[in-house]
DSSP file (Angstrom, degrees, kcal/mol; ACC not computed):
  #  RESIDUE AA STRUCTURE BP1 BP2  ACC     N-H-->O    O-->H-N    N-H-->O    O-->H-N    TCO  KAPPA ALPHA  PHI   PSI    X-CA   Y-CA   Z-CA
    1    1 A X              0   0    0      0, 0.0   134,-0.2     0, 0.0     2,-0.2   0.000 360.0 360.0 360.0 143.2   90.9  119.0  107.7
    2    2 A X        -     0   0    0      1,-0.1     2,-0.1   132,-0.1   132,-0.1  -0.417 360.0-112.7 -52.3 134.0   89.1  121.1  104.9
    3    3 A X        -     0   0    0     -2,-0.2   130,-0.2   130,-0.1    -1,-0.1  -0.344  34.3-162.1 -68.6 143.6   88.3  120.4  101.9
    4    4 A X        -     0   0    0    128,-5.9   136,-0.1    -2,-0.1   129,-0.0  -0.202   3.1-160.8-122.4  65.5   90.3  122.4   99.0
    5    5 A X        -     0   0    0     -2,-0.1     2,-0.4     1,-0.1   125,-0.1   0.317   8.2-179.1 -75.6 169.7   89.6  122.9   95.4
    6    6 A X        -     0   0    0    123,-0.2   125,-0.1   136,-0.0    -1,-0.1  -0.978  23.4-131.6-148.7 135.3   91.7  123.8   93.2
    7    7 A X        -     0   0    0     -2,-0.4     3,-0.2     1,-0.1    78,-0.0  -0.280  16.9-130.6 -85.4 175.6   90.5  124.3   89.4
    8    8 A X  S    S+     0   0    0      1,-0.3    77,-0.6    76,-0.1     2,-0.2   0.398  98.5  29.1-126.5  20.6   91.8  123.2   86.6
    9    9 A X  E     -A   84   0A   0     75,-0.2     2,-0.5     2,-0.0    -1,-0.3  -0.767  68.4-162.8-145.1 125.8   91.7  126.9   84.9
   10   10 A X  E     -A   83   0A   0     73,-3.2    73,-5.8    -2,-0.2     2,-0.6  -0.855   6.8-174.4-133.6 113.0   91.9  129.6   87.0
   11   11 A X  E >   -A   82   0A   0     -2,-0.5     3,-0.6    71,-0.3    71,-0.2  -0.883   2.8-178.8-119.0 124.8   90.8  133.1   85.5
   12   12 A X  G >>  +     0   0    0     69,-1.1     4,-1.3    -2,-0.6     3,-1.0   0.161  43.9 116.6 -87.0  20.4   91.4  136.2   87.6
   13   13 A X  G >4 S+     0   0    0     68,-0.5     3,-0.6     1,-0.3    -1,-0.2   0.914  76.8  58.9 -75.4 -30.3   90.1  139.0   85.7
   14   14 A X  G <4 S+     0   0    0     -3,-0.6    -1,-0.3     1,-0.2    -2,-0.1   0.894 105.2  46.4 -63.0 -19.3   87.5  139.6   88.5
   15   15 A X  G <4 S+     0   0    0     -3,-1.0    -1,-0.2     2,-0.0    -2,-0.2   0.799  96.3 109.9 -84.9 -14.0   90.1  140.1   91.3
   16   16 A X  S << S-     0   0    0     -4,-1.3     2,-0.0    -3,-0.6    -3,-0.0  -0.212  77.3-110.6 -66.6 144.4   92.1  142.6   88.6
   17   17 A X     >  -     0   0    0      1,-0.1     4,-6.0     4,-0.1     3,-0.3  -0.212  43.2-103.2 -64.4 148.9   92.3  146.8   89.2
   18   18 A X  H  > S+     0   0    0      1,-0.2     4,-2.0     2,-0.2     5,-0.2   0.984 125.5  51.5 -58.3 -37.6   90.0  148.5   86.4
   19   19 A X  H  4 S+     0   0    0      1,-0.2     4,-0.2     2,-0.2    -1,-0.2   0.712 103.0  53.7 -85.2  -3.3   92.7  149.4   84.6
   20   20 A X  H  4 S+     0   0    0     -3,-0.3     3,-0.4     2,-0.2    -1,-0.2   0.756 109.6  52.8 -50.6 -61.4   94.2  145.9   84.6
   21   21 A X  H >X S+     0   0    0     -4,-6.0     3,-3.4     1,-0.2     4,-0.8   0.953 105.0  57.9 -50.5 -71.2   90.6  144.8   83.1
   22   22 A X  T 3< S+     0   0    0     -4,-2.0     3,-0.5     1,-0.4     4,-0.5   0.673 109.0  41.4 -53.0 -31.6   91.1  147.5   80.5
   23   23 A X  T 34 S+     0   0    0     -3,-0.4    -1,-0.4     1,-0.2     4,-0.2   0.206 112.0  54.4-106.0  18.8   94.5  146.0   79.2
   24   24 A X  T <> S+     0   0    0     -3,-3.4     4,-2.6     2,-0.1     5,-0.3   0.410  89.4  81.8-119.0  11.8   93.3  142.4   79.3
   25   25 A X  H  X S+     0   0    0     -4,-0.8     4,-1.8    -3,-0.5    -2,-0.2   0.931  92.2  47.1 -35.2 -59.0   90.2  143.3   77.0
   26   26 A X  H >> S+     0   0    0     -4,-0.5     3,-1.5     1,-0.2     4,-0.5   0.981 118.4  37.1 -67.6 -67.3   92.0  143.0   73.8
   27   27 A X  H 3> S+     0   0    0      1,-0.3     4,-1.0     2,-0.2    -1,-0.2   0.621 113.7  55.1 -59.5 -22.8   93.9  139.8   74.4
   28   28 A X  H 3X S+     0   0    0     -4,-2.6     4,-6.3     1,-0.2    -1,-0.3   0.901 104.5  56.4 -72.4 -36.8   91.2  138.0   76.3
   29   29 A X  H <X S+     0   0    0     -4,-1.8     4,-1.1    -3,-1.5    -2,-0.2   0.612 110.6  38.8 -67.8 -13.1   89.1  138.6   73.5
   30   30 A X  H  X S+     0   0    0     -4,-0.5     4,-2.7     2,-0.2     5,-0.3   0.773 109.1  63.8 -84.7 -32.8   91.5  136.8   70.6
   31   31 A X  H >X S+     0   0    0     -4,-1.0     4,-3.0     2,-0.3     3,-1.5   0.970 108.9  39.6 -51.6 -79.5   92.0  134.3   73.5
   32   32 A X  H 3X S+     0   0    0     -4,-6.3     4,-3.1     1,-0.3    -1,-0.2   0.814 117.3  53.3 -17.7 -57.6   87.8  133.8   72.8
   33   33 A X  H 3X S+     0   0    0     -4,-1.1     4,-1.8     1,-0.2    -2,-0.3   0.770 108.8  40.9 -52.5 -50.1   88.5  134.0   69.4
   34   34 A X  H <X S+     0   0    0     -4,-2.7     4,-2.1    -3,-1.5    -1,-0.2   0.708 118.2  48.6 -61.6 -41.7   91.2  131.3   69.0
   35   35 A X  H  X S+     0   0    0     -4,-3.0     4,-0.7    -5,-0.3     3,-0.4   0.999 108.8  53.4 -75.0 -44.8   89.3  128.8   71.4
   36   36 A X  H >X S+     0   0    0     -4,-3.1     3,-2.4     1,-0.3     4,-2.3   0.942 108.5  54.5 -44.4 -78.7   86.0  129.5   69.4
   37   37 A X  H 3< S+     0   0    0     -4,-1.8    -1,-0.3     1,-0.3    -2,-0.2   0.764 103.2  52.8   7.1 -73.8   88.1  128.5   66.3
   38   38 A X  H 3< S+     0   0    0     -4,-2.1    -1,-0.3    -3,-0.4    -2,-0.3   0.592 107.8  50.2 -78.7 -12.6   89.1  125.4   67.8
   39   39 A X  H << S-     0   0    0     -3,-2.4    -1,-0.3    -4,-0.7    -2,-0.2   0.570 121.5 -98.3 -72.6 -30.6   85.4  124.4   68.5
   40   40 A X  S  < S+     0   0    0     -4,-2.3     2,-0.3     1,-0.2    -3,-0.2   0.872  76.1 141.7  96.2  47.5   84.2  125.0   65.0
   41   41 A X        -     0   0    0     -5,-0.4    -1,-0.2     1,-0.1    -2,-0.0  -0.878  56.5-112.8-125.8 156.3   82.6  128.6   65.5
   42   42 A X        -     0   0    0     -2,-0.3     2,-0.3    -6,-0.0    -1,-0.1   0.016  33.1-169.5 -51.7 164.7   82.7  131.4   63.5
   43   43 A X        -     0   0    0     -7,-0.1     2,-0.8    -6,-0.0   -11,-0.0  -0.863  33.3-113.3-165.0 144.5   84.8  134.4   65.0
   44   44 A X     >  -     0   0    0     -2,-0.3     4,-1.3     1,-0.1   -11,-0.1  -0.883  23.7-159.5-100.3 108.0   84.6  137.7   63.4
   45   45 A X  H  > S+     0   0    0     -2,-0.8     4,-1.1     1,-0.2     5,-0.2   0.775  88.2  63.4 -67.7 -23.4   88.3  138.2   61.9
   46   46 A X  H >> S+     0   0    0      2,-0.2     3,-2.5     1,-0.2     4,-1.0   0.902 112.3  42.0 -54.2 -52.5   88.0  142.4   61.7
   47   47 A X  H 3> S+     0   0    0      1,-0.4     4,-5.2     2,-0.2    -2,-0.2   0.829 109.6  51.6 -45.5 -51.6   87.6  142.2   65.8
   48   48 A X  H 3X S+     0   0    0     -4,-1.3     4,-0.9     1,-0.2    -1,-0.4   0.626 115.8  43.0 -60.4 -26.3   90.1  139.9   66.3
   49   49 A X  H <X S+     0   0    0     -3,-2.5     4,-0.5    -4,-1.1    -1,-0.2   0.767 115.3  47.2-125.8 -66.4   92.6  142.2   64.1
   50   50 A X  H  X S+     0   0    0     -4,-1.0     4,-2.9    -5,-0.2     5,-0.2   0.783 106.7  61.2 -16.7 -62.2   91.5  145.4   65.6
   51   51 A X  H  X S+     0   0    0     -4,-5.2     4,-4.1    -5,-0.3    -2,-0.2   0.979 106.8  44.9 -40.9 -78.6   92.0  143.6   69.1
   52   52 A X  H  < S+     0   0    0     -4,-0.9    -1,-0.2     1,-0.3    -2,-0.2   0.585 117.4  41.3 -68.2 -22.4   95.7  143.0   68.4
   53   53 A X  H >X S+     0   0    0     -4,-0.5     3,-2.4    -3,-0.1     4,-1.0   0.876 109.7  60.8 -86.4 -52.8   96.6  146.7   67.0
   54   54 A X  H >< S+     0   0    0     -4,-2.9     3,-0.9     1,-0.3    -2,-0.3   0.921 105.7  48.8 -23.0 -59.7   94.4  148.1   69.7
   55   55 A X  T 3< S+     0   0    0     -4,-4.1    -1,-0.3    -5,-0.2    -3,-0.1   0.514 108.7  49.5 -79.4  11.2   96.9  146.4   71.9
   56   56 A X  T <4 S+     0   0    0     -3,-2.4     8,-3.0     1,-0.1     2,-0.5   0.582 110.1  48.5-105.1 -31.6   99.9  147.8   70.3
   57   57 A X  S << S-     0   0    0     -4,-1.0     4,-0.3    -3,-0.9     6,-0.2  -0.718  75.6-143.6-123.8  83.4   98.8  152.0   70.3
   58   58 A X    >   -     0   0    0      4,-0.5     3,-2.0    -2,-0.5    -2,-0.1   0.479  42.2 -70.9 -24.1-179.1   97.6  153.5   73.3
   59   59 A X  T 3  S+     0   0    0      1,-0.2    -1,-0.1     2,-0.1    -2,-0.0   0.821 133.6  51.4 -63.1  -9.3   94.9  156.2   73.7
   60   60 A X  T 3  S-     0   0    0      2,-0.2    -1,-0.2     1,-0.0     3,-0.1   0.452 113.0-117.5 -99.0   2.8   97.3  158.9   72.1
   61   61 A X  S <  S+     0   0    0     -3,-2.0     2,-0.2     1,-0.4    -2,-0.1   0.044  74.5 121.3  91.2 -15.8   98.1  156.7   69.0
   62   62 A X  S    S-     0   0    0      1,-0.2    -4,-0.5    -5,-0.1    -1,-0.4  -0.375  80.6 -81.3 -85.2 168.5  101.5  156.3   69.5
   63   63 A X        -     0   0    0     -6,-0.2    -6,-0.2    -2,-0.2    -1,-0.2  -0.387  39.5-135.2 -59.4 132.0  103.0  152.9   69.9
   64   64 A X        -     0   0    0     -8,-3.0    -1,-0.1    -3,-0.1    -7,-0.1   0.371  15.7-150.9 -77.1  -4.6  102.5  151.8   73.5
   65   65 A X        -     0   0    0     -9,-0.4    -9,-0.1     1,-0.1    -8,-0.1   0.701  22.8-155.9  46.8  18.2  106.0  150.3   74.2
   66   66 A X        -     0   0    0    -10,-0.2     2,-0.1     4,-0.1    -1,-0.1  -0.062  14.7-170.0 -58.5 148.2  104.9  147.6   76.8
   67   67 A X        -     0   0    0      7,-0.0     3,-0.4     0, 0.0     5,-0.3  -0.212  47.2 -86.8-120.4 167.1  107.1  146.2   79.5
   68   68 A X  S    S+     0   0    0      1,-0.2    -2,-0.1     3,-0.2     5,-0.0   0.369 121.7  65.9-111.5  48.1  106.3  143.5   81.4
   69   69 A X  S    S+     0   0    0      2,-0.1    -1,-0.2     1,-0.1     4,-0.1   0.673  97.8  68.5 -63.2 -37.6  104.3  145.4   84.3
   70   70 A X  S    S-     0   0    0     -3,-0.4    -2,-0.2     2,-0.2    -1,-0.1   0.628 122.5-102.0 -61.9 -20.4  102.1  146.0   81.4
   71   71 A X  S    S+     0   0    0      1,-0.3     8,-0.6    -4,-0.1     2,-0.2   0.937  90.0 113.5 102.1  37.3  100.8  142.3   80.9
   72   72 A X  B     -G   78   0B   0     -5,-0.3    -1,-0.3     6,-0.2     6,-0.3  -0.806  60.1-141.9-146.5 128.7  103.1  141.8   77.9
   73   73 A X    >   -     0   0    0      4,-1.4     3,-1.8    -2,-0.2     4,-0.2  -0.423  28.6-111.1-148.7 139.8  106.0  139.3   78.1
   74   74 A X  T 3  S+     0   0    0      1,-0.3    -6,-0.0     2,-0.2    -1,-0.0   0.267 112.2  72.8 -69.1   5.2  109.7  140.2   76.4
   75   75 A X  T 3  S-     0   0    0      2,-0.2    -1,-0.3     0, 0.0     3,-0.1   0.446 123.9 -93.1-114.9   6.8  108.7  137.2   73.8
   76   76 A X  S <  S+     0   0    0     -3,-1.8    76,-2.4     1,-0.2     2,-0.3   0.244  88.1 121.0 125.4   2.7  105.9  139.2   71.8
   77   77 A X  E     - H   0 151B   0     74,-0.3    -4,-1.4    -4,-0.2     2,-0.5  -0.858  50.9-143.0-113.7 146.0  102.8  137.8   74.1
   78   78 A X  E     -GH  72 150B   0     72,-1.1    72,-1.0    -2,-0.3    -6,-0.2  -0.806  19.6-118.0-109.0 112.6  100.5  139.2   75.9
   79   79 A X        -     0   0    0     -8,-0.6   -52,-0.2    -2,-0.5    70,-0.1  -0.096  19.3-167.4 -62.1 151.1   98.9  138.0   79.4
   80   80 A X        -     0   0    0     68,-0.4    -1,-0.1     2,-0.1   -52,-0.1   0.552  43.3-112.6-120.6 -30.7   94.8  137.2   79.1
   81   81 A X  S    S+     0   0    0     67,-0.3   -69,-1.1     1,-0.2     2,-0.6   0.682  84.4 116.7 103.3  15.3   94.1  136.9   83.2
   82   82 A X  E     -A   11   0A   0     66,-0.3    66,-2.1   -71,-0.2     2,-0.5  -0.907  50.1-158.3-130.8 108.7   93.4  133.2   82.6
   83   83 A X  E     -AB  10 147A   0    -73,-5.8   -73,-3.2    -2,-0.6     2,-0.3  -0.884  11.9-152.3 -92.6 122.7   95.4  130.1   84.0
   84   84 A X  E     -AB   9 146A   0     62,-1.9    62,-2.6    -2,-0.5   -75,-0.2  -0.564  29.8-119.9 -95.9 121.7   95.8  126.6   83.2
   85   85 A X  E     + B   0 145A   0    -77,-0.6    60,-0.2    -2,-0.3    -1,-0.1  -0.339  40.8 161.5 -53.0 137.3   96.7  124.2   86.1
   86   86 A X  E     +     0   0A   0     58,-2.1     2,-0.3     1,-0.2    59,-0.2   0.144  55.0  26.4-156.5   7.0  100.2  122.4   85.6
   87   87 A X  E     - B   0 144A   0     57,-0.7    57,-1.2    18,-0.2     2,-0.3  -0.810  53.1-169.2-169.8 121.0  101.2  121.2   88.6
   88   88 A X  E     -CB 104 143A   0     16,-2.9    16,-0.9    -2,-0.3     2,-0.6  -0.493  10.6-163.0-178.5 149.3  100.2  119.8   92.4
   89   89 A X  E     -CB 103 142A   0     53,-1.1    52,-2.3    -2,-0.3    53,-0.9  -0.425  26.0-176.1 -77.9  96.1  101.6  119.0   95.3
   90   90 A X  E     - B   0 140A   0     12,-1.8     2,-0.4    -2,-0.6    50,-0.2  -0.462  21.1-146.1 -87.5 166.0   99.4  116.9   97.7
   91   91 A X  E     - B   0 139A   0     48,-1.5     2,-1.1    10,-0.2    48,-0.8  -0.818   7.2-165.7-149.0 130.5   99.3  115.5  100.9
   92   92 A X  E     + B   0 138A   0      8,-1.7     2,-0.2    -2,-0.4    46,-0.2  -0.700  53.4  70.4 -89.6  97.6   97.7  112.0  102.0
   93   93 A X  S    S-     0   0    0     -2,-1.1    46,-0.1    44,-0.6    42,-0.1  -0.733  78.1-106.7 179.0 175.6   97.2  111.5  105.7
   94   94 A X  S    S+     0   0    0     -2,-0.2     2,-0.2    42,-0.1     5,-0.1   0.182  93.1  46.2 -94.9  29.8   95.2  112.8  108.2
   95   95 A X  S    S-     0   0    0      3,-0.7     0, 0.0     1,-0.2     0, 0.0  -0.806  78.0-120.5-139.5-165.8   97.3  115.0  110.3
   96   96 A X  S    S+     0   0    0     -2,-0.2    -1,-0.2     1,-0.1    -2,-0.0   0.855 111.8  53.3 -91.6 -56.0  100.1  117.9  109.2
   97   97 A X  S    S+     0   0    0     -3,-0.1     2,-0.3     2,-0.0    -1,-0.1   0.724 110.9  37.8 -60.3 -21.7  103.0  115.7  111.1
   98   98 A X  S    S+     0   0    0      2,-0.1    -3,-0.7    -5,-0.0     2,-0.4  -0.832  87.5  61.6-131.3 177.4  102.6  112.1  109.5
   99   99 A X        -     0   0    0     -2,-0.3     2,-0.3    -5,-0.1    -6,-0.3  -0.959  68.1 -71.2 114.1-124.9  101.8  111.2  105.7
  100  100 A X        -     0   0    0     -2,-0.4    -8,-1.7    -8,-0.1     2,-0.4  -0.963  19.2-148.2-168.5 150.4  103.0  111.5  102.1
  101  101 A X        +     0   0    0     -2,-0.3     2,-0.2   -10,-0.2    16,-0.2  -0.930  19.9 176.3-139.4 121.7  103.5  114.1   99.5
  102  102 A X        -     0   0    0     -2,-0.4   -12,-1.8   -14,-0.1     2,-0.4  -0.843  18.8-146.2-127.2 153.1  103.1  113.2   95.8
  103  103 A X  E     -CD  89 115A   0     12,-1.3    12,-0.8    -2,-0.2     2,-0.4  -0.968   8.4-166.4-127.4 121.8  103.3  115.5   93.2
  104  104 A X  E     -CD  88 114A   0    -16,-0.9   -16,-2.9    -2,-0.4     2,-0.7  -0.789  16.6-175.9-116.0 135.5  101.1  115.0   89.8
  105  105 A X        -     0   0    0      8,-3.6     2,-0.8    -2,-0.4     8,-0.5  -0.869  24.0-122.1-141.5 112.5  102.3  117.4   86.7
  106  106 A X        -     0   0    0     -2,-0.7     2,-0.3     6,-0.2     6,-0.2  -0.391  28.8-131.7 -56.0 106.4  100.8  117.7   83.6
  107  107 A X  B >>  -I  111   0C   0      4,-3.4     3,-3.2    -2,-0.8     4,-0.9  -0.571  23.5-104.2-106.9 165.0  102.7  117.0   80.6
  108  108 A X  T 34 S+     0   0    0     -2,-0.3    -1,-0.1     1,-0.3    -2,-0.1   0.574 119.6  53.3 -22.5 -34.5  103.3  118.6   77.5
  109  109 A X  T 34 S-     0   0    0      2,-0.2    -1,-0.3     1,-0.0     3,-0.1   0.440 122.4-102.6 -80.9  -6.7  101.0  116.3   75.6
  110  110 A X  T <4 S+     0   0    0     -3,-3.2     2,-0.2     1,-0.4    -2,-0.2   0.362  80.2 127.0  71.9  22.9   98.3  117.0   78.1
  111  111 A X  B  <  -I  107   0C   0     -4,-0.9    -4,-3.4    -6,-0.1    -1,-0.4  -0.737  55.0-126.2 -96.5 135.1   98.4  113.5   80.5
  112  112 A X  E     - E   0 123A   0     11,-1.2    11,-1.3    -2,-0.2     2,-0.4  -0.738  15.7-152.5 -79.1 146.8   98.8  113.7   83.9
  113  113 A X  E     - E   0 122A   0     -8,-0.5    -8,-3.6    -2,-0.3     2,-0.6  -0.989   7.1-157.2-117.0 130.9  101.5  111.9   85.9
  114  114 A X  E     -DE 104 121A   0      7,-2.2     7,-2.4    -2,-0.4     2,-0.8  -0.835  13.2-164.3-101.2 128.3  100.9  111.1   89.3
  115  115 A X  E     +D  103   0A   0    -12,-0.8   -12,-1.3    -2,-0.6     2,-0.5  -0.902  15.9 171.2-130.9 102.8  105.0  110.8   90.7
  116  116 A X    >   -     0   0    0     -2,-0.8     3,-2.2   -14,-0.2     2,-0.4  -0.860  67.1 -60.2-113.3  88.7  104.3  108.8   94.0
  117  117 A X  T 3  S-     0   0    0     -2,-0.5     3,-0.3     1,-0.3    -1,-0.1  -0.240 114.2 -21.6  51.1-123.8  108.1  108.1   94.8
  118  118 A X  T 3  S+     0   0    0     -2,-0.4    -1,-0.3     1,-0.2     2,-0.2   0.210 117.4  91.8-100.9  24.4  109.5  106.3   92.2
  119  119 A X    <   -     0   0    0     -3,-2.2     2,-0.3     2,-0.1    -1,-0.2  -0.356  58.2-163.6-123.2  65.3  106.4  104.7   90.8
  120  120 A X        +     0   0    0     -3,-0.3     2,-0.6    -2,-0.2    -5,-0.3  -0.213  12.9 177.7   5.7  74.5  105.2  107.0   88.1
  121  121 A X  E     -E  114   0A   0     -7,-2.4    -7,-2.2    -2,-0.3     2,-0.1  -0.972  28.0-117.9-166.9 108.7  101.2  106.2   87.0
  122  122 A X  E     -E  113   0A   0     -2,-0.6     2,-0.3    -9,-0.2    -9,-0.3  -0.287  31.4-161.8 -33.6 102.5   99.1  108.0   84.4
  123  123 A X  E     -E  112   0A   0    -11,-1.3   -11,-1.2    -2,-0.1     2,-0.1  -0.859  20.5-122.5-117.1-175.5   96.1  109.6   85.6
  124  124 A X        -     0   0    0     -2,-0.3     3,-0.4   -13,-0.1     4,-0.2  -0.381  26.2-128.9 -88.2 147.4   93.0  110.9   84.0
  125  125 A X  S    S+     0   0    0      1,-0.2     4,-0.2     2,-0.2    -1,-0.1   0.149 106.2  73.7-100.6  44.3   92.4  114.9   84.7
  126  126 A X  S >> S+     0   0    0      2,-0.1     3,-4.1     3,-0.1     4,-0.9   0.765 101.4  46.4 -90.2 -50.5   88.8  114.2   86.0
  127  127 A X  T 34 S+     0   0    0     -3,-0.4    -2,-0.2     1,-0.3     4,-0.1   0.392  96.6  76.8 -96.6  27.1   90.9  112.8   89.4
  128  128 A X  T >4 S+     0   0    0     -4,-0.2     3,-1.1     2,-0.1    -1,-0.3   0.832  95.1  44.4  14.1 -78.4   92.8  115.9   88.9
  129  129 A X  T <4 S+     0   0    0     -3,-4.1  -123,-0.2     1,-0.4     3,-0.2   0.848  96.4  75.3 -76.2 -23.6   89.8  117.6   90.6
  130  130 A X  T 3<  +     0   0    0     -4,-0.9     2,-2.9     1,-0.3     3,-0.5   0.718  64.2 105.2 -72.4  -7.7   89.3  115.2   93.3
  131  131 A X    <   +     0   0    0     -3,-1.1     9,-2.2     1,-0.2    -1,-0.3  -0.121  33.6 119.3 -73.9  66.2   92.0  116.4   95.1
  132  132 A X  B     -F  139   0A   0     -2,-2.9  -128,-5.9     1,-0.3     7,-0.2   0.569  66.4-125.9 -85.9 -40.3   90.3  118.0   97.3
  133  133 A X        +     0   0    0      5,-0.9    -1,-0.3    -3,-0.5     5,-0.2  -0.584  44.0 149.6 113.3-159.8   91.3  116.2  101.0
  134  134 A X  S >  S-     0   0    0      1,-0.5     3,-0.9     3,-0.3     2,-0.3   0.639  72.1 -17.7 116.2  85.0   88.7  115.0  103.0
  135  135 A X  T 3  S-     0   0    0      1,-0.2    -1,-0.5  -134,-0.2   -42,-0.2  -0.660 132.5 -23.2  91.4-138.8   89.7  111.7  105.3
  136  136 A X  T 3  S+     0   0    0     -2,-0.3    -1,-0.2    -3,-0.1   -42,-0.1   0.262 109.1 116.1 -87.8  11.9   92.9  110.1  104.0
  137  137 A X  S <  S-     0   0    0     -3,-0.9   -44,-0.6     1,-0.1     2,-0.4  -0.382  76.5 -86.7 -68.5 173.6   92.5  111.4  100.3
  138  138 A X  E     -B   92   0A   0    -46,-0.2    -5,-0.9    -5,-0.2     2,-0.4  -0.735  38.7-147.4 -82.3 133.0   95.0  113.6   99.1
  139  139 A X  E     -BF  91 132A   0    -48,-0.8   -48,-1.5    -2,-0.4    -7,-0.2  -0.931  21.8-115.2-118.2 131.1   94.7  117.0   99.6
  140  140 A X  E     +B   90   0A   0     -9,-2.2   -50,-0.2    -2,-0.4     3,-0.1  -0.144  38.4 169.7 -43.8 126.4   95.9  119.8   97.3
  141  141 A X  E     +     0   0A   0    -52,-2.3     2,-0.3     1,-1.1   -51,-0.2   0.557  66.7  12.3-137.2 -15.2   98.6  121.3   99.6
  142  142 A X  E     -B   89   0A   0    -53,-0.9    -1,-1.1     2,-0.0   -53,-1.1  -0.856  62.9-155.8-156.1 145.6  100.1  123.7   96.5
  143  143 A X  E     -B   88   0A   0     -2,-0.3     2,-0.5   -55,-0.2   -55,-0.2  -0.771   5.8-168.3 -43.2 119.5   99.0  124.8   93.3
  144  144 A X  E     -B   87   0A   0    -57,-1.2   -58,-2.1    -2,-0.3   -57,-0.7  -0.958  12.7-171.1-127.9 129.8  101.0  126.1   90.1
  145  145 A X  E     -B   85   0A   0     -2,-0.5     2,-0.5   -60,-0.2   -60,-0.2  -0.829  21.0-133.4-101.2 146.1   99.8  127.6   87.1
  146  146 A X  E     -B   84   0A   0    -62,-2.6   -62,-1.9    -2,-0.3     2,-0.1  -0.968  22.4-127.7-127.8 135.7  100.5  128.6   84.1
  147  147 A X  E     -B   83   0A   0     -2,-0.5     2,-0.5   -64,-0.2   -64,-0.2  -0.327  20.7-135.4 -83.4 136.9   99.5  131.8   82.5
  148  148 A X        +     0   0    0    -66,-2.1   -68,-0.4    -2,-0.1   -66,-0.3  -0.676  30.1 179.2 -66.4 113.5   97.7  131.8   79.1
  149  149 A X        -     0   0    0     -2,-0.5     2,-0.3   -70,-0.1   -70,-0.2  -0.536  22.0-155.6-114.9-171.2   99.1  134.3   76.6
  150  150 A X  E     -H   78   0B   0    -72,-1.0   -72,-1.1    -2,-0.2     2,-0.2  -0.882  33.1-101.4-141.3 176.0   98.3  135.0   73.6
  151  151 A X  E      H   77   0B   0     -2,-0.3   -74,-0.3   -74,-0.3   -75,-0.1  -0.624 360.0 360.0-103.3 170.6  101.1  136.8   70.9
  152  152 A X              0   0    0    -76,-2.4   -75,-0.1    -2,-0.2    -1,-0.1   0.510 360.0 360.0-106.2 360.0  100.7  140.6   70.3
């Protein structure tokens, strides 16, 4: 079997239509802004301000109404193109017909739990990545994510 990786942020803005890039400018850019924050950088508050009315008035001024086909979610937030790994579903053995499938889920607090039947067991998200396959490791057999938004 192949090896699989599976990251453990997944940002699609390269695979996005141009005009998909144009609507996730503003929101990616607070996204920057807010992380930068949380490192202890400077962020220049007009942009970030600008960004987030920018994302409210289309090119004709009027209020942009967005749905969510737009990238903007009925609870006030706005999609960035960037996704945080929250779930995945492996499987340990070397063929498709025999093995095991354990499922390791990220909880709120940001610990992984590796749920191997009934035995529960904390792991670190370094071996996260290693689940890659490759012999009798566990191999990443589905992914889920969850989209980073930011509020509008």
């Amino acid at each position: 079997m192949q090896k699989v990786d599976c990251p453990l942020q997944l940002d699609v803005y390269d695979f996005c239509s141009n005009d998909l890039r144009k609507k996730l400018e503003g929101p990616r850019k607070i996204l920057r802004d807010e992380e930068g924050k949380k490192a202890g950088l400077k962020t220049d508050e007009k942009s970030s301000d600008s960004n987030k009315n920018a994302m409210n008035i289309d090119g004709s001024g009027e209020s942009s109404g967005s749905t969510p086909q737009d990238g903007a979610s009925e609870k006030g937030e706005h999609l960035t193109g960037v996704y945080d790994l929250v779930a995945v579903l492996t499987h340990k053995g070397r063929s498709a017909d025999s093995g095991h499938y354990v499922a390791w889920v990220k909880q709120e607090d940001g610990k992984w739990i590796e749920f191997d039947d009934e035995n529960p067991i904390q792991q670190r998200e370094e071996d996260i990545t290693k689940l890659s396959g490759g012999g009798d490791w566990h191999m990443a057999y589905i992914c889920m994510y969850k989209a980073r938004v930011v509020p509008i």
